[in-house]
NUSE-741301 format. One record per residue (C-alpha): x, y, z; residue in one letter. Coordinates in steps of 0.02 Angstrom, whole numbers, plus 32768, in hexadecimal, padded with zeros to 4 digits. Example, Ala and Ser with C-alpha at 12.3 -4.5 7.8 and 13.67 -1.06 7.14 Angstrom:
BEGIN
82677F1F8186A/82AC7FCB8165S/
// end
This chain:
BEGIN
800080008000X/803C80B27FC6X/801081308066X/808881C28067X/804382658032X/809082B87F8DX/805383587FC9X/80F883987FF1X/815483657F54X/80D283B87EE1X/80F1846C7F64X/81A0844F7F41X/8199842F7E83X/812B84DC7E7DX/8184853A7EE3X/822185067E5EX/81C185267DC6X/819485E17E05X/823E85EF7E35X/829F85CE7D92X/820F86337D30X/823586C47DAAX/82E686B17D8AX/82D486A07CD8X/825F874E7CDAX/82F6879A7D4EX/837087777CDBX/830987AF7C23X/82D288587C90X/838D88717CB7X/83CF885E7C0CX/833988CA7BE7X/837089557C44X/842989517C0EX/83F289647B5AX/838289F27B73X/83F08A3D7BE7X/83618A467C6DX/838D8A507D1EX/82D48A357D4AX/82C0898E7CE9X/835C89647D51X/832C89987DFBX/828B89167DBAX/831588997D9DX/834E889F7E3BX/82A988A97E8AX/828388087E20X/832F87A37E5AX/830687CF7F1AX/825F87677EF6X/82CA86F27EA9X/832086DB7F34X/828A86E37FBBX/824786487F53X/82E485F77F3DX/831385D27FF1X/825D85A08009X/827C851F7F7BX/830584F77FDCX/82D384E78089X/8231848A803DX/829984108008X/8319841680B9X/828183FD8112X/8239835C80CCX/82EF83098116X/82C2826D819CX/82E282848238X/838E82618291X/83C482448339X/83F1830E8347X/8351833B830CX/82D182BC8335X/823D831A82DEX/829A833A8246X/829C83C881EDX/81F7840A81D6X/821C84B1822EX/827A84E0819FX/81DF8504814BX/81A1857881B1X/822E85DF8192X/820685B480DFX/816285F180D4X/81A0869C812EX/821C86A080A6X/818886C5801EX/8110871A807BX/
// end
């Protein structure tokens, strides 16, 4: 019988997908902005890649906390999801 819940892979697949298209729109806004010469399409750039990066470490620590638990942490490490949730908030 098959009883764990894919719930958490399918967040974490998602939460990958948005990143690497927000990435992807970071990085086309920023050559955007060097060939018009347009420091506001950059400042949107950058904007863009601290998003990035908000959804990246939630990607990550998504992933960090599906790890078993140990002897040093005997719950695992679901609590790094909290922290991942604040990340995109």
């Amino acid at each position: 019988m098959h009883s764990h819940n894919h719930q958490d892979d399918d967040s974490s697949r998602n939460i990958a997908l948005v990143f690497f298209l927000n990435l992807g729109f970071t990085i086309i806004v920023f050559i955007g902005g060097l060939l018009t010469n347009s420091t506001a399409i950059m400042a949107d750039a950058v904007h863009d890649l601290g998003d990035s990066l908000s959804l990246g470490s939630a990607w990550f620590l998504s992933r960090w906390g599906q790890k078993p638990f140990n002897n040093e942490f005997t719950y695992g490490y679901r609590r790094g999801l909290v922290f991942g949730g604040d990340c995109v908030s």
